[in-house]
VOPAGU-2260 file (C-alpha; in pm, 1 decimal, decimal comma):
REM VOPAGU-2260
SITE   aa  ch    i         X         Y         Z
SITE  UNK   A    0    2996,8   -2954,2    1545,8
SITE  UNK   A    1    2695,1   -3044,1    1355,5
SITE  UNK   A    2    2329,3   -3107,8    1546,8
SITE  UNK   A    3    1978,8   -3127,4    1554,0
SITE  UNK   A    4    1777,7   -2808,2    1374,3
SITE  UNK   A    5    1451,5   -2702,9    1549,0
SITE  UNK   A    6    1230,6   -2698,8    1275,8
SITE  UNK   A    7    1002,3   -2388,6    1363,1
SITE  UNK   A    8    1355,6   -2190,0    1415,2
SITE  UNK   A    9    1328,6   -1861,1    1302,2
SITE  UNK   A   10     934,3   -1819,4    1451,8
SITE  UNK   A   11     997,9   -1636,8    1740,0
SITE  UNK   A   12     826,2   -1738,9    2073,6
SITE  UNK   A   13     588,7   -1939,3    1876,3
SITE  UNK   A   14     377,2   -2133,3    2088,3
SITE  UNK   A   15      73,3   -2326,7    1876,0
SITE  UNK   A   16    -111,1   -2417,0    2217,2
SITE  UNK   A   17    -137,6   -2016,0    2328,1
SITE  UNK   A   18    -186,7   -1861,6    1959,9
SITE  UNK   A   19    -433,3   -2129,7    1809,3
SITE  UNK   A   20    -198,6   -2128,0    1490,2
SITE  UNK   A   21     -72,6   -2450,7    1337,7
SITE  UNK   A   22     194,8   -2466,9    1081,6
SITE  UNK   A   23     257,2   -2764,0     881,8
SITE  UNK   A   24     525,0   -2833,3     613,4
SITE  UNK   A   25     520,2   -3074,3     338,5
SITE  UNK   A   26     809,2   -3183,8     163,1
SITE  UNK   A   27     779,5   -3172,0    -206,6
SITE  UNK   A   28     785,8   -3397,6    -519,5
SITE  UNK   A   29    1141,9   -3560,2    -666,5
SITE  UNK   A   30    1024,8   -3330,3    -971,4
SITE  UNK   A   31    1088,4   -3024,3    -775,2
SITE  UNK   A   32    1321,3   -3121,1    -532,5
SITE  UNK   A   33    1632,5   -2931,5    -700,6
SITE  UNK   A   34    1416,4   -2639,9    -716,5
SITE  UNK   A   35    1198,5   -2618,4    -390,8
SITE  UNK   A   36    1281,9   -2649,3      22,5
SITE  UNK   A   37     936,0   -2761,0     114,2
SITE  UNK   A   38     599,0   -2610,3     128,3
SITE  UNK   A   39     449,0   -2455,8     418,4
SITE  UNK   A   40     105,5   -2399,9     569,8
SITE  UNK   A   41     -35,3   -2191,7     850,9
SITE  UNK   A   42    -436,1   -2178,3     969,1
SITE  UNK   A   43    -572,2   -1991,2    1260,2
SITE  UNK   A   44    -866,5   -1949,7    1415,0
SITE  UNK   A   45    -847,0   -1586,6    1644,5
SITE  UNK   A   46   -1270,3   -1548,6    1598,2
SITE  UNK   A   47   -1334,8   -1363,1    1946,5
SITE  UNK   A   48   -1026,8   -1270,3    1991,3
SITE  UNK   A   49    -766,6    -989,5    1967,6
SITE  UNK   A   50    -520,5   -1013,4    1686,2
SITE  UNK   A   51    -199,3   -1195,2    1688,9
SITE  UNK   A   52     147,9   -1041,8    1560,7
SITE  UNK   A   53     422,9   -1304,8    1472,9
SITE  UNK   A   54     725,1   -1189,2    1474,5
SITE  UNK   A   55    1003,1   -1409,3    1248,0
SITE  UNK   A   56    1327,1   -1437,4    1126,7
SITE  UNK   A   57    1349,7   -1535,3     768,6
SITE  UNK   A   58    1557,1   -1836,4     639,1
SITE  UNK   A   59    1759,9   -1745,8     328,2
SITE  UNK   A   60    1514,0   -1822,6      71,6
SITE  UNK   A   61    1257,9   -1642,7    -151,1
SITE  UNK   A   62     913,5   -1753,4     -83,4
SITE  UNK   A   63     560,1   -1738,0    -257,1
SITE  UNK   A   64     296,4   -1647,5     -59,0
SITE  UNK   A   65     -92,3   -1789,5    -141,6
SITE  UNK   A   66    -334,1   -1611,1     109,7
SITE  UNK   A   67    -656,2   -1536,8     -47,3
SITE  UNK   A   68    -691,6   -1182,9    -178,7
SITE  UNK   A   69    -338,0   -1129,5    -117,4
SITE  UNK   A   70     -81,7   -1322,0    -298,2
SITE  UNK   A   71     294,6   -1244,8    -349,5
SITE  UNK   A   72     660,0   -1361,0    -440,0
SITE  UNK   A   73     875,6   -1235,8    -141,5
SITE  UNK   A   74    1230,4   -1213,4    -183,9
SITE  UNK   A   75    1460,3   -1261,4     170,8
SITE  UNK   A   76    1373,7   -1028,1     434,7
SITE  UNK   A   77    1683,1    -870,3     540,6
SITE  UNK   A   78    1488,8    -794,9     906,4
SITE  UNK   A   79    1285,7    -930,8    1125,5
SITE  UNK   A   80     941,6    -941,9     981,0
SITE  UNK   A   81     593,5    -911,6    1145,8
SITE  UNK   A   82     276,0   -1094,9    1050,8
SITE  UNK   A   83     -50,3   -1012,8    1231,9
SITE  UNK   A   84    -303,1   -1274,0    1196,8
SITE  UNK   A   85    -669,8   -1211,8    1293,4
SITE  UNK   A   86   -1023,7   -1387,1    1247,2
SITE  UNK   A   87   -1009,6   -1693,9    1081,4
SITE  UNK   A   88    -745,2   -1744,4     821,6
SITE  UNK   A   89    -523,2   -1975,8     545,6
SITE  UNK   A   90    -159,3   -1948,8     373,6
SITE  UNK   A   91      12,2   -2151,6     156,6
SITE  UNK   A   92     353,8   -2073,1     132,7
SITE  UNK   A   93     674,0   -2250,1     -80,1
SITE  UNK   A   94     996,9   -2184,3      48,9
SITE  UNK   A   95    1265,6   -2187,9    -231,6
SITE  UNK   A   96    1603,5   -2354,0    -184,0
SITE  UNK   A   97    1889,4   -2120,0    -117,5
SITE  UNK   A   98    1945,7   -1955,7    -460,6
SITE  UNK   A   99    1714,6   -2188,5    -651,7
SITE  UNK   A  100    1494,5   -1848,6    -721,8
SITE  UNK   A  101    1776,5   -1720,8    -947,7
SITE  UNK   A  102    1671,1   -1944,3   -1203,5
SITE  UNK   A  103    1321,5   -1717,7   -1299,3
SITE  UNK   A  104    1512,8   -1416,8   -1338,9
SITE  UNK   A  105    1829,8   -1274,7   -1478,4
SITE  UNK   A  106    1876,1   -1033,0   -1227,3
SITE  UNK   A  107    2100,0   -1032,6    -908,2
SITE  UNK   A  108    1921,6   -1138,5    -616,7
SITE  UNK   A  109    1965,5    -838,8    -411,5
SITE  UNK   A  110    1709,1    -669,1    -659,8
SITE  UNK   A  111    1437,3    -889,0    -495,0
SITE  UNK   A  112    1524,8    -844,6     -77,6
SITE  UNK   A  113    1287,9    -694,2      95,0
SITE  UNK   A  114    1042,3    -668,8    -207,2
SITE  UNK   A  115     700,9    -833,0    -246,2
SITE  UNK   A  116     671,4    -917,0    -611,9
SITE  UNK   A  117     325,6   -1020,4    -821,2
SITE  UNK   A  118     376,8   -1382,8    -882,7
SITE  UNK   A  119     280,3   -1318,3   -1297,3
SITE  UNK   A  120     590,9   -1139,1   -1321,8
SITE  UNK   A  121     800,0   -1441,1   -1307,2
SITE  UNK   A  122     508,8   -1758,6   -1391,0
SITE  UNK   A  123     297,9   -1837,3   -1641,7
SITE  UNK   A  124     -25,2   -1801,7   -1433,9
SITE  UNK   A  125    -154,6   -1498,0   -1234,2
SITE  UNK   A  126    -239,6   -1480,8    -848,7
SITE  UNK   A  127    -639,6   -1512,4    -846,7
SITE  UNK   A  128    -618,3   -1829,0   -1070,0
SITE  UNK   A  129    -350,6   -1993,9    -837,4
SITE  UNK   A  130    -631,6   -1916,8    -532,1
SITE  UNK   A  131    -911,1   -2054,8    -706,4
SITE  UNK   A  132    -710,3   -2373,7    -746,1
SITE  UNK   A  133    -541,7   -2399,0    -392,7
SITE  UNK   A  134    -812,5   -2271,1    -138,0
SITE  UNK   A  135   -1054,6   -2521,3    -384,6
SITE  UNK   A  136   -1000,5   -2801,7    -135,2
SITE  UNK   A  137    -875,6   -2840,7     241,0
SITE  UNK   A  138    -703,8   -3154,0     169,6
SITE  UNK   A  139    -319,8   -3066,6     210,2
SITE  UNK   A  140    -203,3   -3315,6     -42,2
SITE  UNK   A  141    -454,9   -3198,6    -303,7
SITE  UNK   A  142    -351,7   -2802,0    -241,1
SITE  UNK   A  143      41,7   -3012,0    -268,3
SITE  UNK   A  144     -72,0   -3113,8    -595,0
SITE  UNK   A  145    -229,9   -2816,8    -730,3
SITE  UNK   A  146      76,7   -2592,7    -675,2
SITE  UNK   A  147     319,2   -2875,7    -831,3
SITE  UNK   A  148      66,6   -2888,5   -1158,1
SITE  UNK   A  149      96,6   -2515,5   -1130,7
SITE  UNK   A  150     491,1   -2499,0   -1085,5
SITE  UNK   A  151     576,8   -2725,5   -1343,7
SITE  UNK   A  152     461,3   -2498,3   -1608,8
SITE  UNK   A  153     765,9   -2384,5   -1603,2
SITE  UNK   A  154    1064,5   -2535,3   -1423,5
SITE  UNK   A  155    1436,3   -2334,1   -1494,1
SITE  UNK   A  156    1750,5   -2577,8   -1612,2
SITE  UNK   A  157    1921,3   -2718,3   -1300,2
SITE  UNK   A  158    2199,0   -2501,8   -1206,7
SITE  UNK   A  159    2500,6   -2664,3   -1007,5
SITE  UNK   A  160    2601,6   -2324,7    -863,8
SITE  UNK   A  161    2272,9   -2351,0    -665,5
SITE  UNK   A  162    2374,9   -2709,6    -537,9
SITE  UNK   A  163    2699,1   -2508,7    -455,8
SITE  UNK   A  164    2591,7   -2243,0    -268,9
SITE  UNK   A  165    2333,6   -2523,9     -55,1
SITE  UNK   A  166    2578,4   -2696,8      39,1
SITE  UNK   A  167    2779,5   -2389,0     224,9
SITE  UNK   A  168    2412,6   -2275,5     325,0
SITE  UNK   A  169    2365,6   -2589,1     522,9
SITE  UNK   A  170    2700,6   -2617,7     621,8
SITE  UNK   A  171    2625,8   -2272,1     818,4
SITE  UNK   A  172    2337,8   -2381,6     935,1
SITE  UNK   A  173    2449,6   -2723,5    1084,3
SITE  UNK   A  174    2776,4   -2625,0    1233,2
SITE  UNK   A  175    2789,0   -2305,4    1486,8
SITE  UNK   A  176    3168,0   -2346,6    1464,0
SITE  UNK   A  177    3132,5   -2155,5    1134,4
SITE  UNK   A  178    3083,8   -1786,3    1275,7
SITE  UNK   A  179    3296,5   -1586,6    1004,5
SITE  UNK   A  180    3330,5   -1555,4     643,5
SITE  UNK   A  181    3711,8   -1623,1     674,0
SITE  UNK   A  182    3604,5   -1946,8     846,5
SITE  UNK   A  183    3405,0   -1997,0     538,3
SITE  UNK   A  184    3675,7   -1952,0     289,3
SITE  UNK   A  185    3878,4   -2168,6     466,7
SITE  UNK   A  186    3647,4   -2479,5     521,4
SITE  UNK   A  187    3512,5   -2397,1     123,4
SITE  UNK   A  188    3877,9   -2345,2      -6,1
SITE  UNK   A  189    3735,9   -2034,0    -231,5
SITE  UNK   A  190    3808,0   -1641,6    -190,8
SITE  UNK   A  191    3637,3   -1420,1      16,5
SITE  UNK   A  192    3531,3   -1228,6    -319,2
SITE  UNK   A  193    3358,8   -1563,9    -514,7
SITE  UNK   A  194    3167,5   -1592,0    -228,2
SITE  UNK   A  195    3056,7   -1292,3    -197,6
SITE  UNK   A  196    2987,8   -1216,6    -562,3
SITE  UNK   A  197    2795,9   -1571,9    -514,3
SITE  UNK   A  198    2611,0   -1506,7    -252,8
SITE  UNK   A  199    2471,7   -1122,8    -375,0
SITE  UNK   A  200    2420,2   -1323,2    -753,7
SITE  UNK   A  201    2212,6   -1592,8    -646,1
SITE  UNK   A  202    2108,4   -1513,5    -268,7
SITE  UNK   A  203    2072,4   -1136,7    -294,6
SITE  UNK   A  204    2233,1   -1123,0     121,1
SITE  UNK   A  205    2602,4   -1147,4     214,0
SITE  UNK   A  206    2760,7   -1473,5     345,6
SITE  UNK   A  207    2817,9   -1304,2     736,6
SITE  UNK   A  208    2417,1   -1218,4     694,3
SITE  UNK   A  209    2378,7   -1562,5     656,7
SITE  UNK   A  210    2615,5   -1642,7     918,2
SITE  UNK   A  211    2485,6   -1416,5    1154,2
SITE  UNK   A  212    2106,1   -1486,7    1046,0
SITE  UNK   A  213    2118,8   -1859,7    1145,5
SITE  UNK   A  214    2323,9   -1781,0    1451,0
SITE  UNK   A  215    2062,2   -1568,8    1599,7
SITE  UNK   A  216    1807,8   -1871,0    1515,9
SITE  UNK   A  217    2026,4   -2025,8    1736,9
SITE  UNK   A  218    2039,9   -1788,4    2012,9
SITE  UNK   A  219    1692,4   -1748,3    2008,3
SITE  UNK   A  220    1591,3   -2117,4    2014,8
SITE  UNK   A  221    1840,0   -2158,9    2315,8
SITE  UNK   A  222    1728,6   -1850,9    2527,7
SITE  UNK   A  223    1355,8   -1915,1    2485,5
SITE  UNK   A  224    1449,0   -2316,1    2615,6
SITE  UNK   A  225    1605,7   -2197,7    2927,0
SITE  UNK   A  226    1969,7   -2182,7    2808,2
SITE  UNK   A  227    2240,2   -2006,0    3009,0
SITE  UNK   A  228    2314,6   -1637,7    2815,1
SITE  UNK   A  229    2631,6   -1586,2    2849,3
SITE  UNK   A  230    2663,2   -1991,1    2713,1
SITE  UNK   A  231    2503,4   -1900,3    2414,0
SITE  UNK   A  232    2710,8   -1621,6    2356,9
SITE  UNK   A  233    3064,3   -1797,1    2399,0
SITE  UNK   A  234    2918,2   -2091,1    2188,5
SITE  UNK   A  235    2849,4   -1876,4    1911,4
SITE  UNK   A  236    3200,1   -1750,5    1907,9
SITE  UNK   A  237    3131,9   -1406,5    2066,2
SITE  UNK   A  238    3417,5   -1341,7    2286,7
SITE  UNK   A  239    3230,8   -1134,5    2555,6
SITE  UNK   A  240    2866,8   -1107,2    2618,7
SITE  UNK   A  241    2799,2    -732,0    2502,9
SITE  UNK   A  242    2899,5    -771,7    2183,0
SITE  UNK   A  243    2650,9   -1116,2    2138,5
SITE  UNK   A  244    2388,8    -836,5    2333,0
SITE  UNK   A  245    2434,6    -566,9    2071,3
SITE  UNK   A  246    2412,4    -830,1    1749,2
SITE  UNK   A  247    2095,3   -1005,6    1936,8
SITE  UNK   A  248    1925,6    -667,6    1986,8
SITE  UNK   A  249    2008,5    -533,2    1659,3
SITE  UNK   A  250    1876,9    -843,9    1474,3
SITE  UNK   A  251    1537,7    -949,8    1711,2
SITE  UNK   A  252    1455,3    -595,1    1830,0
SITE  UNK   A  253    1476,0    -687,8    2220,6
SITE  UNK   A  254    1831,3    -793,6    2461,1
SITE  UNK   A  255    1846,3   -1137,4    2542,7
SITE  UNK   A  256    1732,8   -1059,8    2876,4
SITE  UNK   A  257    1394,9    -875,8    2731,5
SITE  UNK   A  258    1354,4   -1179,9    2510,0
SITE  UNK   A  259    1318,5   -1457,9    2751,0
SITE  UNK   A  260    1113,0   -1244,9    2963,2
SITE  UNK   A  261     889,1   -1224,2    2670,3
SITE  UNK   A  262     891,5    -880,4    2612,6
């Protein structure tokens, strides 16, 4: 039951023609490929205007975040986050693969979610002198190239566990069939435990966050397009619509209801 991904999933209610914030992605180099998901990119212009709270639920990936005065490794979110842009403003972000973080660090994971990290800790390089180079020029592919010069300083050994665990990642992300962890050691043919040991190792979340994580992309997506509620809820394998209610609010902060009305 695979099918299309929205590719802003995860930004809730984002609309770029009310909030006068574009996001961009760029894909990155063969080079980093193994190592990186793509990079992202966000400007807004809110000059005369009140400030702008995004609210967001993060993919399963650490990212590095390149704002000018403020810049940051940030493991996985285990919430829903909140980012309130105001004035006039850039970010440069890379999203890591699922697990490909692992490789800067010999700690689990889990020591990093929900932590904002400096970026010297794990690179050759500090914050300021990765600003100077990136905010240099407006030119997306020259910022592209900066970072790249900048990453491959130091690039980890390829790890095949990391291919592993993407390929389950995506597999929960493609296919809303998948709604347990016993549905995952099924399709995967491995234990409950490995993938759970896995998962903490080189994600730092549980597999049924994941699960649950991308399903509420789903839900989200769907109920902001219109969909039919209690549809949603029986698609994503919840057998009754409270329970899919109580996860949803839990998870976004709002009922289904309150979310399509916006509130």
């Amino acid at each position: 039951m695979r099918h299309q991904v929205n590719p802003n999933r995860g930004i809730l209610h984002f609309d770029p023609a009310q909030t006068n914030v574009r996001i961009t992605r760029h894909l990155p180099s063969e080079m980093l490929r193994h190592l990186i998901q793509h990079y992202w990119f966000v400007e807004w212009n809110l000059e005369g205007q009140p400030p702008y709270t995004q609210e967001v639920l993060q993919h399963p990936g650490v990212n590095i975040v390149f704002e000018q005065g403020s810049s940051y490794v940030c493991g996985i979110e285990s919430r829903k986050a909140a980012y309130t842009l105001q004035g006039k403003g850039q970010i440069v972000g890379i999203l890591y693969r699922p697990g490909a973080f692992y490789g800067y660090t010999s700690e689990p994971m889990s020591e990093l979610v929900d932590r904002k990290v400096d970026i010297s800790r794990y690179f050759p390089f500090d914050a300021e002198t990765a600003e100077k180079g990136i905010f240099a020029s407006n030119c997306l592919e020259e910022r592209v190239a900066f970072i790249e010069r900048l990453l491959s300083s130091y690039i980890p050994e390829p790890d095949d566990k990391v291919d592993e665990l993407n390929k389950i990642v995506r597999a929960i992300m493609e296919d809303r069939s998948l709604t347990s962890v016993d549905l995952l050691v099924n399709r995967f043919n491995a234990s409950k435990r490995t993938l759970q040991r896995m998962f903490k190792q080189y994600l730092g979340v549980s597999p049924k966050w994941v699960i649950q994580r991308y399903r509420m992309h789903e839900a989200s997506d769907a109920i902001e397009n219109g969909a039919d509620i209690t549809t949603v809820a029986l698609e994503l394998g919840y057998f009754d619509q409270a329970h899919f209610s109580k996860d949803f609010k839990a998870i976004v902060g709002t009922s289904p209801h309150a979310y399509r009305r916006g509130d």
